[in-house]
Backbone atoms as SQL, in Angstrom:
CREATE TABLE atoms (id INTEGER PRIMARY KEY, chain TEXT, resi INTEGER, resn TEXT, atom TEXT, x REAL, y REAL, z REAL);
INSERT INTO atoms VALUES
  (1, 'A', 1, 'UNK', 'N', 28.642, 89.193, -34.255),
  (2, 'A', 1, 'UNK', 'CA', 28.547, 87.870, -34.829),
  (3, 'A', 1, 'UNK', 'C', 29.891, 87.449, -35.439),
  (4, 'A', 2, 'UNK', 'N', 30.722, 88.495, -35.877),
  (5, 'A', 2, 'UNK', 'CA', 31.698, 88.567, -36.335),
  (6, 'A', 2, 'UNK', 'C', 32.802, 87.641, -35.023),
  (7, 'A', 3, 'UNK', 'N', 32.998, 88.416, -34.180),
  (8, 'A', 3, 'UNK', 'CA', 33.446, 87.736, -33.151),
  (9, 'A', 3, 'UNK', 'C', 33.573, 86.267, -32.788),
  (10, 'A', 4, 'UNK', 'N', 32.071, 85.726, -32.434),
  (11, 'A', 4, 'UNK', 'CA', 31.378, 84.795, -32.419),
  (12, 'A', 4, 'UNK', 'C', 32.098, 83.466, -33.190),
  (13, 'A', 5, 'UNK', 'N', 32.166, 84.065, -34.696),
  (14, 'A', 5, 'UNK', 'CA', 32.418, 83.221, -35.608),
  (15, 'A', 5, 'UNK', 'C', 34.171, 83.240, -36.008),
  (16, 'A', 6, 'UNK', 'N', 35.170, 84.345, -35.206),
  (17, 'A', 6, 'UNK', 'CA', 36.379, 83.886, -35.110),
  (18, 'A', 6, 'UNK', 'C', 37.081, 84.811, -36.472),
  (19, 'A', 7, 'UNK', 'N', 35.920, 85.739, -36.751),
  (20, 'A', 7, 'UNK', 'CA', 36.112, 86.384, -38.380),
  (21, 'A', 7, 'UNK', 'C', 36.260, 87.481, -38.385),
  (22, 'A', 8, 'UNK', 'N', 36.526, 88.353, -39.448),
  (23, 'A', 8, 'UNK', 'CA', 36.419, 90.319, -39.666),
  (24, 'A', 8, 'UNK', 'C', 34.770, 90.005, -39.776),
  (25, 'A', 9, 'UNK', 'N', 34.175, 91.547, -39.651),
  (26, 'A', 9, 'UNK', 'CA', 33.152, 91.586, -40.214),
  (27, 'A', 9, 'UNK', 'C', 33.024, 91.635, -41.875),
  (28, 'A', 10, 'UNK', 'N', 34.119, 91.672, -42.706),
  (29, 'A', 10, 'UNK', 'CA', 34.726, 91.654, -43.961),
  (30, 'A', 10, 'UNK', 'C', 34.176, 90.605, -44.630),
  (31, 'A', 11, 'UNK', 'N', 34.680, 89.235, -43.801),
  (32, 'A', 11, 'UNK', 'CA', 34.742, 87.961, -44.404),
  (33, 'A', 11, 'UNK', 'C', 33.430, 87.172, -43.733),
  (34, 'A', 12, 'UNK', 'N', 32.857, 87.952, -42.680),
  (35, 'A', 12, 'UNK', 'CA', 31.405, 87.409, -42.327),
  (36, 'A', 12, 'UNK', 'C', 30.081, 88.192, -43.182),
  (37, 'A', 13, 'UNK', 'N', 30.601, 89.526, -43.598),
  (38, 'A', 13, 'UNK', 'CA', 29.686, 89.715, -45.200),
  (39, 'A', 13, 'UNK', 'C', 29.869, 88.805, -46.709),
  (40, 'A', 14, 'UNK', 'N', 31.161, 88.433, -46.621),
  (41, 'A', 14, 'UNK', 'CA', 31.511, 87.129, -47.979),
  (42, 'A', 14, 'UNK', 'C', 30.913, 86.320, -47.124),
  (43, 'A', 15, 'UNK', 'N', 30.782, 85.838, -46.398),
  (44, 'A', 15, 'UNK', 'CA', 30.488, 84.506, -45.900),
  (45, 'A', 15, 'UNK', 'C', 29.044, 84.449, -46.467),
  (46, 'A', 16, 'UNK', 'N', 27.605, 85.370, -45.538),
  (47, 'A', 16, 'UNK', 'CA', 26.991, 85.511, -46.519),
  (48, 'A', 16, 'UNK', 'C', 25.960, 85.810, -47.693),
  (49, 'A', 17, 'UNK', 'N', 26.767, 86.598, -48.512),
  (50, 'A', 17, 'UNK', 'CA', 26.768, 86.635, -50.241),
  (51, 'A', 17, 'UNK', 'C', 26.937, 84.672, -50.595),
  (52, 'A', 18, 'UNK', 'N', 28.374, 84.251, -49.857),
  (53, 'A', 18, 'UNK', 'CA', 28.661, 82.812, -50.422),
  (54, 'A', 18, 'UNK', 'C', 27.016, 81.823, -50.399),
  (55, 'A', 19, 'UNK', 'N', 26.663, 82.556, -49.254),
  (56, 'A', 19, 'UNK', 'CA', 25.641, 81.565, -48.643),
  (57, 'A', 19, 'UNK', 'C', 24.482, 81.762, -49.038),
  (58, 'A', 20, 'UNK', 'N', 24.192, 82.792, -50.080),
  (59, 'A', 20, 'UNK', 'CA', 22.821, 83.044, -51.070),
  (60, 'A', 20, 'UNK', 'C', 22.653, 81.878, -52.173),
  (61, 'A', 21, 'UNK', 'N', 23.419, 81.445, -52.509),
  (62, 'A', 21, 'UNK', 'CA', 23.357, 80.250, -53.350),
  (63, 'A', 21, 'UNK', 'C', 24.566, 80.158, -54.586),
  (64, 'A', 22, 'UNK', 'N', 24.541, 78.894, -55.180),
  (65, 'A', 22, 'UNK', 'CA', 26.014, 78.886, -55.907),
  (66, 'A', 22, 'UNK', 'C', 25.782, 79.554, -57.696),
  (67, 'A', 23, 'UNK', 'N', 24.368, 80.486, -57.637),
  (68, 'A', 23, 'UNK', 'CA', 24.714, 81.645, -58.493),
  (69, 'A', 23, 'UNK', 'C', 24.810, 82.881, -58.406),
  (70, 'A', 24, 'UNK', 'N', 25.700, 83.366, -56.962),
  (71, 'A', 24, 'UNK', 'CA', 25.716, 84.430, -56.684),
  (72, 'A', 24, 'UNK', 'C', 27.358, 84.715, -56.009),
  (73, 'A', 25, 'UNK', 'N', 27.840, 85.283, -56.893),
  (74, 'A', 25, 'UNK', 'CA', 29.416, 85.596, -56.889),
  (75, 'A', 25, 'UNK', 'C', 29.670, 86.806, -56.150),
  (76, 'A', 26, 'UNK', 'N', 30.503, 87.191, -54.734),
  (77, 'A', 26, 'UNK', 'CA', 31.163, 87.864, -54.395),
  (78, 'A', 26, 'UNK', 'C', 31.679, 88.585, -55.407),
  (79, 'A', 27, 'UNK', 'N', 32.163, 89.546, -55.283),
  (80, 'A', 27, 'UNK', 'CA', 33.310, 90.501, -55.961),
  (81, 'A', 27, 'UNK', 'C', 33.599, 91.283, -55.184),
  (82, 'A', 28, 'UNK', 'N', 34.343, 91.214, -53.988),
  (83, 'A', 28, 'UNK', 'CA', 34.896, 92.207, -53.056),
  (84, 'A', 28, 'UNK', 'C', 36.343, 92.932, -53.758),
  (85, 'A', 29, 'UNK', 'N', 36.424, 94.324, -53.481),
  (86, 'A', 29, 'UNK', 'CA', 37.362, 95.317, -53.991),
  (87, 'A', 29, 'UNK', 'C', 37.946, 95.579, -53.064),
  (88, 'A', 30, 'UNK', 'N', 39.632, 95.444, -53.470),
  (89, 'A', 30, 'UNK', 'CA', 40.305, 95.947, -52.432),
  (90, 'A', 30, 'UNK', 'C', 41.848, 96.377, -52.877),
  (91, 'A', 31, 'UNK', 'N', 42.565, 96.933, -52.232),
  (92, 'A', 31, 'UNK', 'CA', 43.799, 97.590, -53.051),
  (93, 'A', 31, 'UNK', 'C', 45.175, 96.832, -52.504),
  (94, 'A', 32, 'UNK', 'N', 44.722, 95.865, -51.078),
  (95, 'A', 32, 'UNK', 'CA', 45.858, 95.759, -50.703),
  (96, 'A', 32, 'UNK', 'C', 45.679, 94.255, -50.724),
  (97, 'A', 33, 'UNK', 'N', 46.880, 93.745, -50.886),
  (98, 'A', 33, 'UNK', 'CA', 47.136, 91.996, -50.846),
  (99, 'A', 33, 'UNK', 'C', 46.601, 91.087, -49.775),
  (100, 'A', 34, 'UNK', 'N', 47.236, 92.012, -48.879),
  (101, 'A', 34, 'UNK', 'CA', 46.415, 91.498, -47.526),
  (102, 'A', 34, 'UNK', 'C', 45.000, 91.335, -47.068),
  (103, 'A', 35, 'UNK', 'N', 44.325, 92.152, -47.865),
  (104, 'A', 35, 'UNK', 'CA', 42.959, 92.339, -47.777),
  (105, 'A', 35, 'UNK', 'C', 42.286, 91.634, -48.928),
  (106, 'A', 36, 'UNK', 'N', 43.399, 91.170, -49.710),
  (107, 'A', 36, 'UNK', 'CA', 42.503, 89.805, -50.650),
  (108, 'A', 36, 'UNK', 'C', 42.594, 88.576, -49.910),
  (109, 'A', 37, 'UNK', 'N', 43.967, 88.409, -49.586),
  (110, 'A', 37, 'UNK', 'CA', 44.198, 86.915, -48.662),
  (111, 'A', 37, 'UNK', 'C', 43.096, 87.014, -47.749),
  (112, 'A', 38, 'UNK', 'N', 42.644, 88.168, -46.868),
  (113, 'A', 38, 'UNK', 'CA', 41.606, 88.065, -46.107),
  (114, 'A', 38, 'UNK', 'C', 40.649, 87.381, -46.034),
  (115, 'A', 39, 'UNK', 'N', 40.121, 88.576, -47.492),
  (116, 'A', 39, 'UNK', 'CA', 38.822, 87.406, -48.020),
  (117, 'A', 39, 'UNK', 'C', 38.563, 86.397, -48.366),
  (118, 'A', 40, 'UNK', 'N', 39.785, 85.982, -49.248),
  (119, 'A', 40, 'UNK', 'CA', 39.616, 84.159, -49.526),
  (120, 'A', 40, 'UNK', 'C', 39.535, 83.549, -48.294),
  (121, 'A', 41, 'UNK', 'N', 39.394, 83.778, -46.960),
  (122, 'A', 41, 'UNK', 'CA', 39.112, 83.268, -45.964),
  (123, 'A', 41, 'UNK', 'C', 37.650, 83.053, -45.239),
  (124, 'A', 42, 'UNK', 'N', 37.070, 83.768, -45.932),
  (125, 'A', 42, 'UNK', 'CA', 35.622, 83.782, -45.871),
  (126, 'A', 42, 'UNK', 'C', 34.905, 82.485, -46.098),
  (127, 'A', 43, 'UNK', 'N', 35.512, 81.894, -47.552),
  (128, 'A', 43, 'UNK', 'CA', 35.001, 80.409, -47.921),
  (129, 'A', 43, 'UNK', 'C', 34.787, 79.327, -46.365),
  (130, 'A', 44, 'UNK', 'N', 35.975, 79.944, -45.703),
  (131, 'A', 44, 'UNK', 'CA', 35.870, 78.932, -44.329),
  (132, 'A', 44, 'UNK', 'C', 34.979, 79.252, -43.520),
  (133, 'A', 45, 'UNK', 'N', 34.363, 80.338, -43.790),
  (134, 'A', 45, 'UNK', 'CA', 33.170, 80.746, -42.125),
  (135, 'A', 45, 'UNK', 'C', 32.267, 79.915, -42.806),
  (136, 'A', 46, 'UNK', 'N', 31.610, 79.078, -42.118),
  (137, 'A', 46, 'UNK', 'CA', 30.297, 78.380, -41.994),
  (138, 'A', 46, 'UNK', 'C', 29.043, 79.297, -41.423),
  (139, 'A', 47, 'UNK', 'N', 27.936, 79.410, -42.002),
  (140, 'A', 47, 'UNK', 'CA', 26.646, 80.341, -41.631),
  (141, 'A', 47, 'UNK', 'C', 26.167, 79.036, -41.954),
  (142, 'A', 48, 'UNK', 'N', 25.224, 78.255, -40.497),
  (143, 'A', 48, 'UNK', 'CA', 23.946, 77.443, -40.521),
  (144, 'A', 48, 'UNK', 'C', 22.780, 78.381, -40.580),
  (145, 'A', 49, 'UNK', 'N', 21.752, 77.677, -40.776),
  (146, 'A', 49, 'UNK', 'CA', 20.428, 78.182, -41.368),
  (147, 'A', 49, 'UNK', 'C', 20.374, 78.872, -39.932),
  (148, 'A', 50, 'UNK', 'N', 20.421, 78.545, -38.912),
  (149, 'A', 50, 'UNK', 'CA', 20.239, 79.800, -37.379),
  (150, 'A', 50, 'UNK', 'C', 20.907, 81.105, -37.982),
  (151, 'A', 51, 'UNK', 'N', 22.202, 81.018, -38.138),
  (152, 'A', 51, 'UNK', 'CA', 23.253, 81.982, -38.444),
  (153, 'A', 51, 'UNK', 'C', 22.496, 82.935, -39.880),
  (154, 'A', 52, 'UNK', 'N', 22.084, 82.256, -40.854),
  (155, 'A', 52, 'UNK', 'CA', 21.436, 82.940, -41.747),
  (156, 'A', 52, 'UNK', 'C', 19.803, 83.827, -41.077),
  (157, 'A', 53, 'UNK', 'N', 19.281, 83.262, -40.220),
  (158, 'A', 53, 'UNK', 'CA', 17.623, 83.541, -39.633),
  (159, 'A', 53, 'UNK', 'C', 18.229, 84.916, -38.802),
  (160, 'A', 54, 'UNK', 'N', 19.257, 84.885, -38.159),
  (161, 'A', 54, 'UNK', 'CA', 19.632, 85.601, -37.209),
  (162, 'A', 54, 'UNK', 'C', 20.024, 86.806, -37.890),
  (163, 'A', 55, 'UNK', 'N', 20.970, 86.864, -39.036),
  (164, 'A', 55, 'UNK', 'CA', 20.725, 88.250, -39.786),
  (165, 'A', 55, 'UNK', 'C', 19.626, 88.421, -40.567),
  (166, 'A', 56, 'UNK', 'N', 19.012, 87.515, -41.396),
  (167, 'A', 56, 'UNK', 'CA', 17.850, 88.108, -41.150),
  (168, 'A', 56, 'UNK', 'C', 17.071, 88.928, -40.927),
  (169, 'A', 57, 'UNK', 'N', 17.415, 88.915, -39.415),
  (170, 'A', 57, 'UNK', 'CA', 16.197, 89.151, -38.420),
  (171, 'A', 57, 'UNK', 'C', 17.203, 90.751, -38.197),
  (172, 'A', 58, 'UNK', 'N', 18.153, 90.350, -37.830),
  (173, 'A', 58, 'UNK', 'CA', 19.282, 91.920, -37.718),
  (174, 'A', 58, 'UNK', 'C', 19.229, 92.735, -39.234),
  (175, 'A', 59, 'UNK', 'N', 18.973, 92.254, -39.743),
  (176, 'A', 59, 'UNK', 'CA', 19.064, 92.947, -41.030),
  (177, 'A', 59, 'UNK', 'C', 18.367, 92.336, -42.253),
  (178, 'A', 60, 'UNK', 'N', 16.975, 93.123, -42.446),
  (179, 'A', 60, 'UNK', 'CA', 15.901, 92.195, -43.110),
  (180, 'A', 60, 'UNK', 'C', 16.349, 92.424, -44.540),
  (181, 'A', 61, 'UNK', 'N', 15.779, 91.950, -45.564),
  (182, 'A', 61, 'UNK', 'CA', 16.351, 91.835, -46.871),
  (183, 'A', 61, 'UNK', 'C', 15.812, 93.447, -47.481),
  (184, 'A', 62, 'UNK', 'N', 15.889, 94.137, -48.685),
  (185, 'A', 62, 'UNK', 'CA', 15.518, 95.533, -48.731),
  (186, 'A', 62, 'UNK', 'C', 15.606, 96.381, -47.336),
  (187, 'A', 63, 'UNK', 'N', 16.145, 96.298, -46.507),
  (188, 'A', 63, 'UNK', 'CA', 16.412, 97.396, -45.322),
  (189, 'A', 63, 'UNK', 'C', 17.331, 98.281, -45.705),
  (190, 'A', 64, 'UNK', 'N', 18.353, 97.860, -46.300),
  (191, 'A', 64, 'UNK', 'CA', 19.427, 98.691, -47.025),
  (192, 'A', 64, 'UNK', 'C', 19.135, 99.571, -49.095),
  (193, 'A', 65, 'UNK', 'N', 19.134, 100.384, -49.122),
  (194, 'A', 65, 'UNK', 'CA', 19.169, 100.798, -49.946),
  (195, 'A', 65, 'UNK', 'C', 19.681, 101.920, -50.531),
  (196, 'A', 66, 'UNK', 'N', 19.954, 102.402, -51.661),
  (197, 'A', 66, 'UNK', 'CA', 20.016, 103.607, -51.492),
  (198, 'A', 66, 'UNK', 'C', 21.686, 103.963, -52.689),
  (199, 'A', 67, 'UNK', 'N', 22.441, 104.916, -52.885),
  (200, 'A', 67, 'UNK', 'CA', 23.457, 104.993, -54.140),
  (201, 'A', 67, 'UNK', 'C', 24.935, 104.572, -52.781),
  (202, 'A', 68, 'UNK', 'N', 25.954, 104.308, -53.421),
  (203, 'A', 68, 'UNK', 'CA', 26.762, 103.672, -53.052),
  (204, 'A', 68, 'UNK', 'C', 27.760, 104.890, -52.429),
  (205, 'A', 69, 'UNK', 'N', 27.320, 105.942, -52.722),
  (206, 'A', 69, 'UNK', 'CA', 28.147, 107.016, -52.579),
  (207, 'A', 69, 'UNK', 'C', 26.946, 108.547, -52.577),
  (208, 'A', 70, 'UNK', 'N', 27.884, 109.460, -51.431),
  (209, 'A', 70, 'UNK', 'CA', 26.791, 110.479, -51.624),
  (210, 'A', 70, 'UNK', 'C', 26.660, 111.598, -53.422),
  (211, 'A', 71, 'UNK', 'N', 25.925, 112.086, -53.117),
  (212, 'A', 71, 'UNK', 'CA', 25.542, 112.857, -54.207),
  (213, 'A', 71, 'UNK', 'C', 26.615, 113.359, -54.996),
  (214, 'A', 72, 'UNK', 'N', 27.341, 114.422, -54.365),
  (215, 'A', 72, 'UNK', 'CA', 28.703, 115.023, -54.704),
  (216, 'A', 72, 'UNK', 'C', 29.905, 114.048, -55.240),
  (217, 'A', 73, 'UNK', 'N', 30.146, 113.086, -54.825),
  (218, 'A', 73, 'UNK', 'CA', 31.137, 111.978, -55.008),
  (219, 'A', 73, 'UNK', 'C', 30.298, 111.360, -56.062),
  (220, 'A', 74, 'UNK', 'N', 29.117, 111.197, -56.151),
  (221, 'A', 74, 'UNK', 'CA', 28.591, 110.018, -57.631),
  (222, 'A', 74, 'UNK', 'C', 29.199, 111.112, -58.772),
  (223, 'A', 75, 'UNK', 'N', 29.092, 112.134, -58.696),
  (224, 'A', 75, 'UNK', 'CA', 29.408, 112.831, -59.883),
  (225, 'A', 75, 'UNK', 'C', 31.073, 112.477, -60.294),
  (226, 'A', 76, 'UNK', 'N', 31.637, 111.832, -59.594),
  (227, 'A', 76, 'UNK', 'CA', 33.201, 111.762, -59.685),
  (228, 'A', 76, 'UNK', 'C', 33.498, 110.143, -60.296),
  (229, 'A', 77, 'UNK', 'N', 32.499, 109.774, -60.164),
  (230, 'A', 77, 'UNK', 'CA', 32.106, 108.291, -60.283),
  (231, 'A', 77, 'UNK', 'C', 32.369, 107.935, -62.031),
  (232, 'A', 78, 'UNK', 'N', 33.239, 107.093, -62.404),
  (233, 'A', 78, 'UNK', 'CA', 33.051, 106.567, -63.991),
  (234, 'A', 78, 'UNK', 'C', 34.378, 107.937, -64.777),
  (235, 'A', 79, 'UNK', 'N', 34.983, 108.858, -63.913),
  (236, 'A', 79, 'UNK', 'CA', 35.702, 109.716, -65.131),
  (237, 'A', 79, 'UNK', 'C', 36.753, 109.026, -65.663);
Protein backbone atom coordinates (compact mmCIF):
# COMPACT_ATOMS: atom_id res chain seq x y z
CA UNK A 1 0.00 0.00 0.00
CA UNK A 2 3.00 1.78 0.74
CA UNK A 3 3.97 1.70 -2.86
CA UNK A 4 0.61 2.45 -4.11
CA UNK A 5 0.58 5.65 -2.23
CA UNK A 6 4.23 6.88 -3.48
CA UNK A 7 5.42 6.52 0.46
CA UNK A 8 7.88 4.44 3.07
CA UNK A 9 5.90 2.18 4.95
CA UNK A 10 7.24 4.72 7.83
CA UNK A 11 5.17 7.61 6.73
CA UNK A 12 2.10 5.37 5.60
CA UNK A 13 1.98 4.24 9.51
CA UNK A 14 2.03 8.35 10.41
CA UNK A 15 -0.29 8.74 7.82
CA UNK A 16 -2.61 6.59 9.71
CA UNK A 17 -2.17 7.47 13.48
CA UNK A 18 -2.75 11.25 11.60
CA UNK A 19 -5.95 9.81 10.36
CA UNK A 20 -7.45 8.52 13.85
CA UNK A 21 -8.58 11.91 14.58
CA UNK A 22 -7.15 15.44 15.55
CA UNK A 23 -6.67 14.06 19.27
CA UNK A 24 -4.28 11.66 18.53
CA UNK A 25 -0.56 12.74 18.17
CA UNK A 26 2.16 10.75 16.41
CA UNK A 27 5.42 10.66 18.25
CA UNK A 28 7.69 8.80 15.96
CA UNK A 29 11.48 8.22 17.35
CA UNK A 30 14.27 8.46 15.44
CA UNK A 31 18.08 9.29 15.69
CA UNK A 32 18.75 10.49 12.34
CA UNK A 33 17.69 13.92 10.61
CA UNK A 34 16.81 12.32 7.70
CA UNK A 35 14.43 10.13 9.20
CA UNK A 36 12.62 13.12 10.83
CA UNK A 37 12.40 15.09 7.47
CA UNK A 38 10.90 11.74 6.40
CA UNK A 39 8.23 11.77 8.57
CA UNK A 40 7.06 15.24 8.37
CA UNK A 41 6.14 13.92 5.03
CA UNK A 42 3.55 11.78 6.11
CA UNK A 43 1.14 14.91 6.72
CA UNK A 44 1.02 14.67 2.75
CA UNK A 45 -0.19 10.96 2.28
CA UNK A 46 -3.89 11.19 2.00
CA UNK A 47 -5.81 7.80 3.46
CA UNK A 48 -9.67 8.03 2.07
CA UNK A 49 -12.16 6.17 4.06
CA UNK A 50 -11.41 2.98 1.27
CA UNK A 51 -7.69 3.40 2.25
CA UNK A 52 -8.65 3.41 6.02
CA UNK A 53 -11.47 0.07 5.45
CA UNK A 54 -8.65 -1.60 3.60
CA UNK A 55 -6.25 -1.73 6.62
CA UNK A 56 -8.71 -2.39 8.54
CA UNK A 57 -9.49 -5.28 7.02
CA UNK A 58 -5.38 -6.10 6.67
CA UNK A 59 -4.98 -5.35 10.04
CA UNK A 60 -8.02 -5.36 12.42
CA UNK A 61 -7.85 -3.06 15.44
CA UNK A 62 -6.46 -5.24 18.78
CA UNK A 63 -4.67 -7.80 16.29
CA UNK A 64 -1.45 -6.43 17.48
CA UNK A 65 -0.47 -6.67 20.95
CA UNK A 66 1.81 -7.54 23.20
CA UNK A 67 5.43 -5.56 25.13
CA UNK A 68 7.42 -3.50 22.75
CA UNK A 69 10.45 -5.47 23.30
CA UNK A 70 11.27 -9.11 24.21
CA UNK A 71 11.58 -10.19 27.76
CA UNK A 72 15.41 -9.96 28.21
CA UNK A 73 15.71 -6.41 26.59
CA UNK A 74 12.50 -4.98 28.80
CA UNK A 75 14.76 -5.53 31.67
CA UNK A 76 17.29 -2.98 30.04
CA UNK A 77 14.44 -0.72 29.47
CA UNK A 78 14.25 2.79 31.77
CA UNK A 79 18.21 2.37 33.31
Amino acid sequence: MAREKSCTPSQLALAWVLAQGKDIVPIPGTKRTRYLEENVVAVEVRLGPADLARIDRILPRGAVSGPRYPEAAMKAVGR
